[in-house]
Structures are given as C-alpha cells and as structure tokens.
PDB file of N, CA, C and O in Angstrom:
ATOM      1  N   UNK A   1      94.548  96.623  95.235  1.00  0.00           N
ATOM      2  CA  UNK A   1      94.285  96.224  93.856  1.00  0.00           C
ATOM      3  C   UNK A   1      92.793  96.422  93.589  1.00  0.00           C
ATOM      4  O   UNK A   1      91.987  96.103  94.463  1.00  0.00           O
ATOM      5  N   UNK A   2      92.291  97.050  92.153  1.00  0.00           N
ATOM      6  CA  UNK A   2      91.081  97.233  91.750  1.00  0.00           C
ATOM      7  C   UNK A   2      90.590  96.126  91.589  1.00  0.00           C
ATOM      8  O   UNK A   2      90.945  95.728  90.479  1.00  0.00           O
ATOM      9  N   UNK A   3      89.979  95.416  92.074  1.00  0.00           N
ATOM     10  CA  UNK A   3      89.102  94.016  91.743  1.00  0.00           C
ATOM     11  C   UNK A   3      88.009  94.563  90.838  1.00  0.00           C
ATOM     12  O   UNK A   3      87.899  93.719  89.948  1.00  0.00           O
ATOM     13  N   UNK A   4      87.480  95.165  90.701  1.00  0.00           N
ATOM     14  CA  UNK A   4      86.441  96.124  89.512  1.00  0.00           C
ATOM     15  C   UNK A   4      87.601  96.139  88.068  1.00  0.00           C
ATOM     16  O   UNK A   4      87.396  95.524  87.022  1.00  0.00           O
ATOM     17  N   UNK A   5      88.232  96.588  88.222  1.00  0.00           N
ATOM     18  CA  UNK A   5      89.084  96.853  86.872  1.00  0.00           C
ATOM     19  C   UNK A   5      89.489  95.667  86.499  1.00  0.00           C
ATOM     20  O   UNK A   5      89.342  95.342  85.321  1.00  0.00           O
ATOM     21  N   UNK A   6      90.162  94.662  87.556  1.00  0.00           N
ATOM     22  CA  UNK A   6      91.060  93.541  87.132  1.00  0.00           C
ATOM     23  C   UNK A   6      89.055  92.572  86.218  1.00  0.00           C
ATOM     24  O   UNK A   6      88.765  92.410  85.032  1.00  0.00           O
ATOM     25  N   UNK A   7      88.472  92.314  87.141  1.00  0.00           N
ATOM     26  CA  UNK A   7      87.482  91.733  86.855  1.00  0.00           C
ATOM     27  C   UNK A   7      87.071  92.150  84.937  1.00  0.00           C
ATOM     28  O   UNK A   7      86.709  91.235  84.197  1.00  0.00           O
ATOM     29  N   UNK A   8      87.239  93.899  84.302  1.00  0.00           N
ATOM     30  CA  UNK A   8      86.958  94.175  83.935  1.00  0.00           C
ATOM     31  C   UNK A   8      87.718  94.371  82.346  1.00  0.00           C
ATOM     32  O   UNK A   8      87.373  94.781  81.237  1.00  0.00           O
ATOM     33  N   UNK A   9      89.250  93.677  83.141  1.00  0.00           N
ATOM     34  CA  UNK A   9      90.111  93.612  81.807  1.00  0.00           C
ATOM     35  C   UNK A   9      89.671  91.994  81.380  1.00  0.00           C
ATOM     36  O   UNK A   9      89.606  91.492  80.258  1.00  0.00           O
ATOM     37  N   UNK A  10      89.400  91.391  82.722  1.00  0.00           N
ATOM     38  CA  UNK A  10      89.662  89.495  82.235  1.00  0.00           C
ATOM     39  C   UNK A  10      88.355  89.525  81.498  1.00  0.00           C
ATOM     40  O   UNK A  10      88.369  88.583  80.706  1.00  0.00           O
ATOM     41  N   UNK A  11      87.338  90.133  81.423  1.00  0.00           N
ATOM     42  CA  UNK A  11      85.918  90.163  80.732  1.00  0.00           C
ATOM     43  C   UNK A  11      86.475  90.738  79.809  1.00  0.00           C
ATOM     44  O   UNK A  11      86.131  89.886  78.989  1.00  0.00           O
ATOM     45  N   UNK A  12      87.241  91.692  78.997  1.00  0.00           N
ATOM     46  CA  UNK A  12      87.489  92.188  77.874  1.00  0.00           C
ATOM     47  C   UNK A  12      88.295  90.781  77.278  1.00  0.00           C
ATOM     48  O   UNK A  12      88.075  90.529  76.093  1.00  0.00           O
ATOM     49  N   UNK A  13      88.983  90.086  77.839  1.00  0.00           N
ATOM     50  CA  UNK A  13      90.078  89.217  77.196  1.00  0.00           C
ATOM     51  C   UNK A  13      89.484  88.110  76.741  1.00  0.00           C
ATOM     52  O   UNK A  13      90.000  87.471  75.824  1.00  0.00           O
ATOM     53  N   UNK A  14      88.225  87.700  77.366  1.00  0.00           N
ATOM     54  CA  UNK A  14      86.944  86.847  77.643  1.00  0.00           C
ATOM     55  C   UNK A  14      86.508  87.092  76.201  1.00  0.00           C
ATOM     56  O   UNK A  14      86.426  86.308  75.256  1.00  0.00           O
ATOM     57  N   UNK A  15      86.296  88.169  76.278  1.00  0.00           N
ATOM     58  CA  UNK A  15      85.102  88.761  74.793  1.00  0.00           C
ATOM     59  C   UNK A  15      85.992  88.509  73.604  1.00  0.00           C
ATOM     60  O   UNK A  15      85.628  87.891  72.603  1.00  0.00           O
ATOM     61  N   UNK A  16      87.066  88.983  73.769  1.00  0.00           N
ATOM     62  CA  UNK A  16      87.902  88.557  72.203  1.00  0.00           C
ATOM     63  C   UNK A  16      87.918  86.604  71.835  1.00  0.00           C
ATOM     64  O   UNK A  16      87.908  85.993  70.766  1.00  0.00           O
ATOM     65  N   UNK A  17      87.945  86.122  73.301  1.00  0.00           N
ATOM     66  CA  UNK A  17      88.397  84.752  73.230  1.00  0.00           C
ATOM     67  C   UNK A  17      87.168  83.712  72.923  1.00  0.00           C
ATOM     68  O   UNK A  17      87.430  82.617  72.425  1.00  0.00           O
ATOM     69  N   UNK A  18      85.792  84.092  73.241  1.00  0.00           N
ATOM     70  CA  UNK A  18      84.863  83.687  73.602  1.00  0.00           C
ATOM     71  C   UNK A  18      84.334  83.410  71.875  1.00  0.00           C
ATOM     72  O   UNK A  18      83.515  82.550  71.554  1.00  0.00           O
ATOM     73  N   UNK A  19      84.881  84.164  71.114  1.00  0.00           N
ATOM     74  CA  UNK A  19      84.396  84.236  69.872  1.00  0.00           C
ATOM     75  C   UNK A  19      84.948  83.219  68.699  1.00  0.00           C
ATOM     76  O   UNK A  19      84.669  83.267  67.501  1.00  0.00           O
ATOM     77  N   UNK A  20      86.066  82.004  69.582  1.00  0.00           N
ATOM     78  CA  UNK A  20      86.758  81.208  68.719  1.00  0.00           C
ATOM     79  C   UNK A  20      85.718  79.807  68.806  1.00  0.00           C
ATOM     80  O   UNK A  20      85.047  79.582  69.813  1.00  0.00           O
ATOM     81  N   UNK A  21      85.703  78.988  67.684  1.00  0.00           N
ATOM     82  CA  UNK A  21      85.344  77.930  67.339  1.00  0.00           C
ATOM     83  C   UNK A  21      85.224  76.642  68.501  1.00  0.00           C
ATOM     84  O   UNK A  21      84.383  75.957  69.085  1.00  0.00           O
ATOM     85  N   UNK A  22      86.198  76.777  68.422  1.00  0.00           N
ATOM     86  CA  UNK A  22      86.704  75.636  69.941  1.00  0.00           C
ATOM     87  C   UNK A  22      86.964  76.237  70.770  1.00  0.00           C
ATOM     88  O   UNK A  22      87.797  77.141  70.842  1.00  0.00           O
ATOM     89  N   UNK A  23      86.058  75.685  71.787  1.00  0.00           N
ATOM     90  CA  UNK A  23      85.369  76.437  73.285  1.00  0.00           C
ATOM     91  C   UNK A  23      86.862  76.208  74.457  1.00  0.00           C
ATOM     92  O   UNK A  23      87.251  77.009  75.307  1.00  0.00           O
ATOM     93  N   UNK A  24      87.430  74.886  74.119  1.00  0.00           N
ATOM     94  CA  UNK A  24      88.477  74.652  74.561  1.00  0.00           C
ATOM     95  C   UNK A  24      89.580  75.196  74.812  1.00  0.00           C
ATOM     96  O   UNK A  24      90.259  75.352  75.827  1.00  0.00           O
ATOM     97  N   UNK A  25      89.687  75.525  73.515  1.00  0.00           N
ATOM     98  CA  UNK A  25      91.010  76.157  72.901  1.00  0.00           C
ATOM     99  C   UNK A  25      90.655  77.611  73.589  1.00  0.00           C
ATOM    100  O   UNK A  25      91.601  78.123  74.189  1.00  0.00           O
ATOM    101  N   UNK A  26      89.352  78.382  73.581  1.00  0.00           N
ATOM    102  CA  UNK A  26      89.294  79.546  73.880  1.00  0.00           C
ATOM    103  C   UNK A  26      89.547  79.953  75.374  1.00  0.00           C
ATOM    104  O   UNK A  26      90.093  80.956  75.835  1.00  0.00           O
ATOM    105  N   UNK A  27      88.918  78.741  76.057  1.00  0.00           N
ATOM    106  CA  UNK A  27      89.184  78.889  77.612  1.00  0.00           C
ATOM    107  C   UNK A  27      90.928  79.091  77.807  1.00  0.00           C
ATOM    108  O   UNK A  27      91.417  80.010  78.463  1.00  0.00           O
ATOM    109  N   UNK A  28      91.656  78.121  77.154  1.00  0.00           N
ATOM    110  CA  UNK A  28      92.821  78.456  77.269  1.00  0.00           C
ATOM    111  C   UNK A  28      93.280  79.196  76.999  1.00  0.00           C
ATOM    112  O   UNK A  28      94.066  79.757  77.764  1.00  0.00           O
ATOM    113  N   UNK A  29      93.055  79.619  75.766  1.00  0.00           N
ATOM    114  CA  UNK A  29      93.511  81.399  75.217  1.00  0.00           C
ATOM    115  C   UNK A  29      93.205  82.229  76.851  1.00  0.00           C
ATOM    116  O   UNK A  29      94.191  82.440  77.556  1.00  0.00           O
ATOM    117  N   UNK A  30      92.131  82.558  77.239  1.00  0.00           N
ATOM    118  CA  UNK A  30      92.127  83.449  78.328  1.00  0.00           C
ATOM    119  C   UNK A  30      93.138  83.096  79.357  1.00  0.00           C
ATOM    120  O   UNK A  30      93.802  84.067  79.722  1.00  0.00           O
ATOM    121  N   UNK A  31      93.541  81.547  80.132  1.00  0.00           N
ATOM    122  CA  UNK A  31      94.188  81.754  80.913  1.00  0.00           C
ATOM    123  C   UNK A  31      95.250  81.756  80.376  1.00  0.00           C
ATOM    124  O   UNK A  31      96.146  82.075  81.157  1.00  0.00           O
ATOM    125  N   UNK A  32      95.655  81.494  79.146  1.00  0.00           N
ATOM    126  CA  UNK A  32      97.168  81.017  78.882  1.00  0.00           C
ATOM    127  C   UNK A  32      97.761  83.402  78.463  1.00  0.00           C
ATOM    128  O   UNK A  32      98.926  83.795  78.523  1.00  0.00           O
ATOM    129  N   UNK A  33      96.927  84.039  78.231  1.00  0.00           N
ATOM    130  CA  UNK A  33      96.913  85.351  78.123  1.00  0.00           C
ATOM    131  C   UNK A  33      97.019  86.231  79.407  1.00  0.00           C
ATOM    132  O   UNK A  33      97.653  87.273  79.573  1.00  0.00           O
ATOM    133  N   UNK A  34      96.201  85.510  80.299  1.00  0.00           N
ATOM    134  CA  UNK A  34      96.320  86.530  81.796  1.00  0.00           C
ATOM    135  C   UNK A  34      97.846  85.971  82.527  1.00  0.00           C
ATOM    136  O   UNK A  34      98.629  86.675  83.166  1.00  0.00           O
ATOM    137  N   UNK A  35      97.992  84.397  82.193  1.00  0.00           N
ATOM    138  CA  UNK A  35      99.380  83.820  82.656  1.00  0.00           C
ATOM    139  C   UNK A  35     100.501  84.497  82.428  1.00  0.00           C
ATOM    140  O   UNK A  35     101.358  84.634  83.302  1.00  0.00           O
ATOM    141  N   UNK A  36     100.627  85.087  80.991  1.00  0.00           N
ATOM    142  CA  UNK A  36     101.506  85.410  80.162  1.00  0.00           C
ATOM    143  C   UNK A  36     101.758  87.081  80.619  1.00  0.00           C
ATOM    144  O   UNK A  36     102.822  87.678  80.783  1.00  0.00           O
ATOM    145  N   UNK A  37     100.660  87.460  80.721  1.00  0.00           N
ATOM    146  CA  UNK A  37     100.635  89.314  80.524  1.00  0.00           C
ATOM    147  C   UNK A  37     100.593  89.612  81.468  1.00  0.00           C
ATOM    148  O   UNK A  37     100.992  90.776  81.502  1.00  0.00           O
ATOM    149  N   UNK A  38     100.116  89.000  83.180  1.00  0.00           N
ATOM    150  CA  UNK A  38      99.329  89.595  84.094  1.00  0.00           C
ATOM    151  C   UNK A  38     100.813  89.891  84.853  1.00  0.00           C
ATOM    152  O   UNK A  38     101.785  89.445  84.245  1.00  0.00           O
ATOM    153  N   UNK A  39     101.072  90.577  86.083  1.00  0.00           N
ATOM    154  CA  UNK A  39     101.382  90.280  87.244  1.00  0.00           C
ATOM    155  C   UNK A  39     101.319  89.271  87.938  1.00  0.00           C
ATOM    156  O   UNK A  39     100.305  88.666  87.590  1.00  0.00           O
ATOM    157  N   UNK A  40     102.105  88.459  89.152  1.00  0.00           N
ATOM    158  CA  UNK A  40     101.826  87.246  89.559  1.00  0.00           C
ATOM    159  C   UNK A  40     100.275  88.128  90.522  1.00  0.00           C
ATOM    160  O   UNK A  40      99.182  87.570  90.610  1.00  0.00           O
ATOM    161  N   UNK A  41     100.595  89.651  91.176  1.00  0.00           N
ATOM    162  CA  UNK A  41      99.932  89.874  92.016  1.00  0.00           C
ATOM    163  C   UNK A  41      98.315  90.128  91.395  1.00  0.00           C
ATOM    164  O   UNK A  41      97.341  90.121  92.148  1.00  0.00           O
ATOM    165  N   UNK A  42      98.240  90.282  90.362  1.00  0.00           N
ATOM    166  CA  UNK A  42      97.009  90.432  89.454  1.00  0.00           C
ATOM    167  C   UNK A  42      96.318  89.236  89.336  1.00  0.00           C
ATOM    168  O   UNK A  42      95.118  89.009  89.185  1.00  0.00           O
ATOM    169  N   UNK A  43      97.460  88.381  89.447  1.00  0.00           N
ATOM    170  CA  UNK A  43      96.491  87.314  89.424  1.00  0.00           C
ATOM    171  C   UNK A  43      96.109  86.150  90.621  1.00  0.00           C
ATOM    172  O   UNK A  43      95.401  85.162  90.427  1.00  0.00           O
ATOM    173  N   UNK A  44      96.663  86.472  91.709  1.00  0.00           N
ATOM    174  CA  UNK A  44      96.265  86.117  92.518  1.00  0.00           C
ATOM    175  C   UNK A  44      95.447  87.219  93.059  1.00  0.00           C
ATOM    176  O   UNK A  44      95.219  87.050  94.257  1.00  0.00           O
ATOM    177  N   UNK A  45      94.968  88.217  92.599  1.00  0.00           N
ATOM    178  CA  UNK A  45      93.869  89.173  93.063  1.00  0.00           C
ATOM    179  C   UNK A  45      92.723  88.538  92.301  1.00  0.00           C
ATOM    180  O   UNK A  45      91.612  88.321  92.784  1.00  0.00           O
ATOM    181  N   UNK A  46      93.057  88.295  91.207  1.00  0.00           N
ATOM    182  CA  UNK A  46      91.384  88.240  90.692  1.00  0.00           C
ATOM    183  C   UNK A  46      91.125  86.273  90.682  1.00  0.00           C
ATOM    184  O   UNK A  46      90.085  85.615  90.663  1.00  0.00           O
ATOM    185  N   UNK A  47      92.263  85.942  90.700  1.00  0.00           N
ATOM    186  CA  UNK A  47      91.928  84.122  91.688  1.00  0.00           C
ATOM    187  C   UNK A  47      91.037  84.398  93.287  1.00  0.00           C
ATOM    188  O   UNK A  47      90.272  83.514  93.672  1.00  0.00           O
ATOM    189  N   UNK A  48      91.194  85.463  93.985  1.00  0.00           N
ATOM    190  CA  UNK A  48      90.909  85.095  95.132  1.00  0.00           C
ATOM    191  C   UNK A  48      89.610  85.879  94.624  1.00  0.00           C
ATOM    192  O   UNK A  48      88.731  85.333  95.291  1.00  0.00           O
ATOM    193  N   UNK A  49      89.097  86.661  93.981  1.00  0.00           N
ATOM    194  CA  UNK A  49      87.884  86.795  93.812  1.00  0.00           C
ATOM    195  C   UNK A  49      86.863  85.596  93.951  1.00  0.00           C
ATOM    196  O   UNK A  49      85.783  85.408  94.510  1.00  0.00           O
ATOM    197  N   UNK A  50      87.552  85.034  93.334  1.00  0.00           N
ATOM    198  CA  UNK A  50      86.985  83.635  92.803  1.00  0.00           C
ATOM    199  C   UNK A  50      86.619  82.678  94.719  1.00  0.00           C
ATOM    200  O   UNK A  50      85.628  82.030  95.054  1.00  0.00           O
ATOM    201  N   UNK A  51      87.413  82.886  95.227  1.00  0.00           N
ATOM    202  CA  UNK A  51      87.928  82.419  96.983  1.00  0.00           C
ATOM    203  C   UNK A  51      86.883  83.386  97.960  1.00  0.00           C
ATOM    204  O   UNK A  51      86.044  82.648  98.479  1.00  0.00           O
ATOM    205  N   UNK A  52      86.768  84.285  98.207  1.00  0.00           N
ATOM    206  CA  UNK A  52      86.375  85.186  99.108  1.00  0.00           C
ATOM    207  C   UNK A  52      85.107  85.941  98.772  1.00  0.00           C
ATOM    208  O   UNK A  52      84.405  85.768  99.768  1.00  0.00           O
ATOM    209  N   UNK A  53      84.619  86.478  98.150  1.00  0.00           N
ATOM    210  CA  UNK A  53      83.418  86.301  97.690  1.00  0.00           C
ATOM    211  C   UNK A  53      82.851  86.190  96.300  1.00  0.00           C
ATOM    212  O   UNK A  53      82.799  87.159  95.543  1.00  0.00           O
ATOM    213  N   UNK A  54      82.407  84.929  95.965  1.00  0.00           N
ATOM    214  CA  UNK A  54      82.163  84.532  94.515  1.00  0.00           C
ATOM    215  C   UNK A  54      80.906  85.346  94.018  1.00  0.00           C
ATOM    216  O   UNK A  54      80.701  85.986  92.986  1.00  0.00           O
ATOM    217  N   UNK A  55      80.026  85.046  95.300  1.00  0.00           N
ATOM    218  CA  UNK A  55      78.777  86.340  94.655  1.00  0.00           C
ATOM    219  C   UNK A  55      78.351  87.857  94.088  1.00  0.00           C
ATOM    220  O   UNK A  55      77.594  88.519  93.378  1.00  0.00           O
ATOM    221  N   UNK A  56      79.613  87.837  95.114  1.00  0.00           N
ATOM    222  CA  UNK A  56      79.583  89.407  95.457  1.00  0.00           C
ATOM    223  C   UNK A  56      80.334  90.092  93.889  1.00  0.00           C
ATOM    224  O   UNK A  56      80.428  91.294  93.640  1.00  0.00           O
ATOM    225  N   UNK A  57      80.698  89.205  93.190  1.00  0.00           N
ATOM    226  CA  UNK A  57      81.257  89.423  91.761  1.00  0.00           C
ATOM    227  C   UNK A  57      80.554  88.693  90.059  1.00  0.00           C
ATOM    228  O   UNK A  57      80.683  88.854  88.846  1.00  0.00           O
ATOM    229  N   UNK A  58      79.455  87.478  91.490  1.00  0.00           N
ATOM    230  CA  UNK A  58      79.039  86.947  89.867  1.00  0.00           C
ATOM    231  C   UNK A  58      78.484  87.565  88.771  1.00  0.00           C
ATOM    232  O   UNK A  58      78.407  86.956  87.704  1.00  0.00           O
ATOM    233  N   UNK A  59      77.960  89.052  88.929  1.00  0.00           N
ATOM    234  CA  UNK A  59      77.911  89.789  88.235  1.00  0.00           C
ATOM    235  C   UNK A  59      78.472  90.436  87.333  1.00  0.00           C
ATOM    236  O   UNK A  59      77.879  90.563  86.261  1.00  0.00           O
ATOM    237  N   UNK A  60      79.327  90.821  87.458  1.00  0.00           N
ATOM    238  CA  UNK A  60      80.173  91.603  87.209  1.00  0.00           C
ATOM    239  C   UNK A  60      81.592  90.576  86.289  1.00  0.00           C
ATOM    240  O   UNK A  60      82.462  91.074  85.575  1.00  0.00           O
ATOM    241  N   UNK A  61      81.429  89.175  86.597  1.00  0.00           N
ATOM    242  CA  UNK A  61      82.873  88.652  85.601  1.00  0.00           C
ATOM    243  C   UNK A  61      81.870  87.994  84.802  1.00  0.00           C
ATOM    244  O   UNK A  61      80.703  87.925  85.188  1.00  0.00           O
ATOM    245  N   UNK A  62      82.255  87.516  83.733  1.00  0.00           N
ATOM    246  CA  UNK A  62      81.550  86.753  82.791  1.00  0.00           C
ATOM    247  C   UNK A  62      81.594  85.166  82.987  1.00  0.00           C
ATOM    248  O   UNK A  62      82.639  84.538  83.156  1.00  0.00           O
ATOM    249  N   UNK A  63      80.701  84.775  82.953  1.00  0.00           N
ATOM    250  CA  UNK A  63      80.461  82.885  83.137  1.00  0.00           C
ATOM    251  C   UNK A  63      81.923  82.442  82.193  1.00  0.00           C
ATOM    252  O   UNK A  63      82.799  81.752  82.715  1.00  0.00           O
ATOM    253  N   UNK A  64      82.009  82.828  81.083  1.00  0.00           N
ATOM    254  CA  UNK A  64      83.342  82.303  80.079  1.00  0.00           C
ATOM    255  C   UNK A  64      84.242  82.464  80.743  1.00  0.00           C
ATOM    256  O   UNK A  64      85.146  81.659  80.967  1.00  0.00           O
ATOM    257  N   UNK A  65      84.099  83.679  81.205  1.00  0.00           N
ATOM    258  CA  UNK A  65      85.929  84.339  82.423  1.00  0.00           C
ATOM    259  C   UNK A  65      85.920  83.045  83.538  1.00  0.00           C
ATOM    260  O   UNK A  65      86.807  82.191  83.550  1.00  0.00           O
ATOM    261  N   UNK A  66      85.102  83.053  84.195  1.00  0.00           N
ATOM    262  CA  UNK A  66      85.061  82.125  85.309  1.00  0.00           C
ATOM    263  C   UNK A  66      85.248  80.842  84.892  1.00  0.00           C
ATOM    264  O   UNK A  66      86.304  80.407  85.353  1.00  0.00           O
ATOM    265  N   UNK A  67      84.661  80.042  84.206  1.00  0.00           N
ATOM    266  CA  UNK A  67      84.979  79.002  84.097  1.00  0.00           C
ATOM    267  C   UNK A  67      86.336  78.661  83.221  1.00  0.00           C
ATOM    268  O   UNK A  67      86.655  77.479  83.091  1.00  0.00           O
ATOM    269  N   UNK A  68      87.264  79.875  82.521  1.00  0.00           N
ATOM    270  CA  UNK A  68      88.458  79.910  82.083  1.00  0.00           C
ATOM    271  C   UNK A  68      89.269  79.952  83.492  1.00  0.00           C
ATOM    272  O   UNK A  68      90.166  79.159  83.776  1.00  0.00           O
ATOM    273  N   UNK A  69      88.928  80.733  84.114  1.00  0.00           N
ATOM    274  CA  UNK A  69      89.977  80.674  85.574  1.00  0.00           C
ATOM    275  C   UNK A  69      89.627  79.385  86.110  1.00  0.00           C
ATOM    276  O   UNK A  69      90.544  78.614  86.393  1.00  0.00           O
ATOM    277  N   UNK A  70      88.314  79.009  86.308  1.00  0.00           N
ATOM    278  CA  UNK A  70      88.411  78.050  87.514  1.00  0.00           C
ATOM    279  C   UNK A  70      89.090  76.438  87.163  1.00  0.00           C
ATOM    280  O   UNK A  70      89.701  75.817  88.033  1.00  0.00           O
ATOM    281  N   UNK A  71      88.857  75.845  85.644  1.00  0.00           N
ATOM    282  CA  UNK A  71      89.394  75.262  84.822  1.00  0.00           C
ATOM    283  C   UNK A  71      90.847  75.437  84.591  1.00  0.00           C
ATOM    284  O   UNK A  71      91.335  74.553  83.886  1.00  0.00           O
ATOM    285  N   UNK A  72      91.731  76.433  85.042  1.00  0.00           N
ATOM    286  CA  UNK A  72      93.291  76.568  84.655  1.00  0.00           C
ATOM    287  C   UNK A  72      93.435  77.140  85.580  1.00  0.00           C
ATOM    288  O   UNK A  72      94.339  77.904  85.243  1.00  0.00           O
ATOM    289  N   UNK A  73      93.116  77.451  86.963  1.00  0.00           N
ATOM    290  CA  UNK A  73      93.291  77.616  88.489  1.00  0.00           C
ATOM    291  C   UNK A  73      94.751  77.673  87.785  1.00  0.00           C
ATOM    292  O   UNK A  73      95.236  78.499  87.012  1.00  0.00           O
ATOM    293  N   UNK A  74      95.341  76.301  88.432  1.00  0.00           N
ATOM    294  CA  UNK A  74      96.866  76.026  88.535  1.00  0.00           C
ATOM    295  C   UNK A  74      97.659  76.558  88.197  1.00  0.00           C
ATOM    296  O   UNK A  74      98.452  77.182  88.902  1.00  0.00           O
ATOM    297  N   UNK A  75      97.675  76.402  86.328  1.00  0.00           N
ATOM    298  CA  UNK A  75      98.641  77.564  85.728  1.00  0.00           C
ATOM    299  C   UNK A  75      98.652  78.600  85.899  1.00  0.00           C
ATOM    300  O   UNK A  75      99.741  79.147  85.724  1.00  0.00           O
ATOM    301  N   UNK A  76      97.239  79.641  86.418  1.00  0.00           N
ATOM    302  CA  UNK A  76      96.881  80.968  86.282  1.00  0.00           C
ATOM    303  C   UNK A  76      98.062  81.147  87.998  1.00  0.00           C
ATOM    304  O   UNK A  76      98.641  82.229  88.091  1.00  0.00           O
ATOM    305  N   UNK A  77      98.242  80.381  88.855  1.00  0.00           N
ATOM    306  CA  UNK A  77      98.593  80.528  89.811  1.00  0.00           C
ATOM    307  C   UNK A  77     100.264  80.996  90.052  1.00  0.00           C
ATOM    308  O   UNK A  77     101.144  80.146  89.917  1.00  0.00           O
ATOM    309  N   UNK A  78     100.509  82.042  90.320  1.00  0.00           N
ATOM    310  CA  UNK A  78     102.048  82.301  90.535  1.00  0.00           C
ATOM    311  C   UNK A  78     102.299  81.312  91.494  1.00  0.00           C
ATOM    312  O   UNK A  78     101.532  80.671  92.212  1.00  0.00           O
ATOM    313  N   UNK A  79     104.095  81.307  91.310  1.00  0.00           N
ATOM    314  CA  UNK A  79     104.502  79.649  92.125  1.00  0.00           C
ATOM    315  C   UNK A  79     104.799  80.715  93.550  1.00  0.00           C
ATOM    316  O   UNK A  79     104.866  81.941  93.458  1.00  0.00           O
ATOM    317  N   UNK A  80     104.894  80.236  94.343  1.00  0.00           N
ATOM    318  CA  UNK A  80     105.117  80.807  95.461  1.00  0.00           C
ATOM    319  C   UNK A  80     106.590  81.720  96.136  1.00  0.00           C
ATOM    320  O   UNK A  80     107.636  81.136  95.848  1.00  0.00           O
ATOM    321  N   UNK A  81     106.728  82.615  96.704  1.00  0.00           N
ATOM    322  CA  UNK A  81     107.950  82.994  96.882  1.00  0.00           C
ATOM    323  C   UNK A  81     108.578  82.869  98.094  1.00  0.00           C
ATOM    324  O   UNK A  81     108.302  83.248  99.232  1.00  0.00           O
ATOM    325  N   UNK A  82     109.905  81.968  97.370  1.00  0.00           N
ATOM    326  CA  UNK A  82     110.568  81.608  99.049  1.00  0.00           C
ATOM    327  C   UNK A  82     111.365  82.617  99.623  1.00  0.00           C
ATOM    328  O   UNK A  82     112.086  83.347  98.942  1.00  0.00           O
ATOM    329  N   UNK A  83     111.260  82.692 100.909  1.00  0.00           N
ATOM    330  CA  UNK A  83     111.585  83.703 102.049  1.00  0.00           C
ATOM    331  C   UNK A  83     112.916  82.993 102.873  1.00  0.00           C
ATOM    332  O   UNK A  83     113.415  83.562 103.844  1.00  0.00           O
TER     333      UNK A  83
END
C-alpha cells in the first residue's frame, strides 16, 4: 500500500473539511468519509502510519488529518476478521 498517496488523499479530504464552521463537525466529516469510502485495508494502512512512524510522516499529513484520525481512531478502525 502507497502510504504517500493514502496520506495524500486523507490531506485532500482534510482540505475540503477543514473549511467548515464547526471544527467538530469537520473532524468528523473526515473520519466519518474515510470510514464510509475507504477500504478496511486503507485504513488500517494509514492508522498505522499514525503507530510506526509518526515522524517520518509528520510532514507530509496535515495537523487537521491527524488529529481527525487520532480523535475517531475507533470508528476509523475495521472490526476485525474472524478466522
């Protein structure tokens, strides 16, 4: 998985969301949008960004993106698959 690209759509989804009134409401717009649209595997790619190296990306995601993921972790999280 592109962690560059994935990083690079949730910063586009960021930028549309970032521009609403209520900061609240907007954080949720982003995760309640990557929840909805993503892959479970998309999004446990760009969650573990967040896990494995946070630096090595703080560049590159936007402070709004991040604190939309790290704030709705849970929901953003696919449920697990039983084997």
């Amino acid at each position: 998985m592109d962690t560059e690209n994935l990083i690079d759509m949730a910063n586009r989804i960021g930028d549309f969301f970032d521009s609403m009134p209520d900061r609240e409401e907007a954080l949720a717009g982003v995760a309640d949008h990557i929840r909805r649209f993503w892959e479970p595997r998309m999004r446990r790619a760009l969650l573990a960004t967040l896990d494995d190296a946070p630096d090595a990306h703080a560049t590159a995601m936007s402070d709004f993106v991040r604190e939309a993921l790290l704030k709705h972790r849970e929901r953003l999280m696919p449920a697990a698959v039983a084997s």
